[in-house]
N, C-alpha and C positions, 0 to 999 in steps of 0.2 A: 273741527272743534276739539280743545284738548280735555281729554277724559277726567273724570271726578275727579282722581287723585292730584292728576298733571294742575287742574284748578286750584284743588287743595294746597298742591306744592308751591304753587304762584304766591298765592296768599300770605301763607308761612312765612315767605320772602319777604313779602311787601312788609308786612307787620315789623318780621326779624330786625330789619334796619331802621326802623321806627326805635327809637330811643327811651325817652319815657312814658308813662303813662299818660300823662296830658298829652303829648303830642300824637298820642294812639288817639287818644280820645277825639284832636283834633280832626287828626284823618278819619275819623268814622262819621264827624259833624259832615266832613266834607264829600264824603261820600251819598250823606244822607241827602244833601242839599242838591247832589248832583243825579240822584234817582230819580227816573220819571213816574211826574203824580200819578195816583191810581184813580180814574174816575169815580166821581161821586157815587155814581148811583150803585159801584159795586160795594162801598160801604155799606153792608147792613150788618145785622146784627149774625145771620146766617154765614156771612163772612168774617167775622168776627175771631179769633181766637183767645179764649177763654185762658186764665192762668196768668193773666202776662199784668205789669202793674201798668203799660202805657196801652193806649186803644192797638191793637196789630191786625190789619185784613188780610185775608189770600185766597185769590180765586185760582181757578184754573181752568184751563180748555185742551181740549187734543190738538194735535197736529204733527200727521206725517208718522201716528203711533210716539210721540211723545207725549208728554205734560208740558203744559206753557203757563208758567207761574206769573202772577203778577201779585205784588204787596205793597204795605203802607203801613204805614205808622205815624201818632201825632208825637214822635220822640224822633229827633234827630238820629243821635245815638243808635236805638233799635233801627231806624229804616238804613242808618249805613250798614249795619249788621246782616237786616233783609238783603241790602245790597249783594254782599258778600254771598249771603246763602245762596240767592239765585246767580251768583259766575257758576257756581257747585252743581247746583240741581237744576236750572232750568234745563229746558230742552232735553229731557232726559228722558229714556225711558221707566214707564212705574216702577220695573222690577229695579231696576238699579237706585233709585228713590228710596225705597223702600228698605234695600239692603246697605247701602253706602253709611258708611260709619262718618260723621262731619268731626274727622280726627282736627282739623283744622283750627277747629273753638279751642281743643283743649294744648296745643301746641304754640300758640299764638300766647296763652295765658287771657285770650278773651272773656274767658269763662271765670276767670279766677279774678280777674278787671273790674265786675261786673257787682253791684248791690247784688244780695242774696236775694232781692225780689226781683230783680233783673235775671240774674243765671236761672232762677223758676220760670220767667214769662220763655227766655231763651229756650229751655227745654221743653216747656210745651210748644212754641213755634218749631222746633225738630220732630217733636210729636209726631205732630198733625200732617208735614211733607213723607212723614213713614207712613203712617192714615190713610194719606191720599193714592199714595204705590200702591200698598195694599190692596186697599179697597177697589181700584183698577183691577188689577190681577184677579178677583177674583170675581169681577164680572162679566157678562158674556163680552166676546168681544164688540170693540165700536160702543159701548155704553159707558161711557165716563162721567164721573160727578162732577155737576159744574161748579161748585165749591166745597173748598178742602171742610168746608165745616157739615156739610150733608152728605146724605149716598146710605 
């Protein structure tokens, strides 16, 4: 698997040769459309991330001493974004979660792309994957939160 940054530097690319903004925007439809749904039932309000202008979910579970992300959104746009976040962060471990800078948004120009209520919900969805590192780290070991919105 290649490291945060090596993901980050992937990205950068993909976007880089992306042209204008509508065709970013495309590719992020496309992306969105091509992420696997998030089950129902882990929609709740508990999975919920607060701040953001469209609905955004994100649970999580261990394995193998990582975090194993999974999200959703009813925005196109945002869940190509979720997309992207989790090439970055899934399968990682918390500590590195927690400390990884997502230089990626601000190099890409994603962040600047974005309504002022969008780069808001964006940055509380960054939040919360710092949250969840965190909040790992500082519990005994083997006890992880089952959702980034509790613990």
């Amino acid at each position: 698997m290649a490291s945060i940054d090596e993901a980050q530097d992937e990205i950068v690319r993909e976007l880089s040769a992306i042209g204008d903004w509508l065709d970013k925007y495309s590719y992020l439809i496309d992306l969105g459309r091509g992420h696997p749904p998030m089950d129902e039932r882990l929609k709740t309000e508990e999975a919920a991330i607060p701040g953001c202008q469209s609905r955004v979910w994100m649970v999580t579970r261990e394995e193998t001493g990582t975090l194993v992300l999974t999200a959703a959104s009813d925005s196109l746009i945002i869940t190509g974004i979720l997309a992207l976040l989790l090439r970055v962060y899934n399968h990682r471990h918390p500590q590195d979660i927690a400390q990884a800078d997502p230089y990626f948004l601000r190099q890409t120009g994603l962040i600047a792309g974005l309504s002022p209520a969008r780069a808001s919900g964006l940055a509380a969805i960054v939040r919360k994957l710092r949250e969840c590192g965190q909040r790992h780290l500082l519990r005994p070991s083997g006890q992880l939160p089952s959702l980034l919105g509790s613990g």
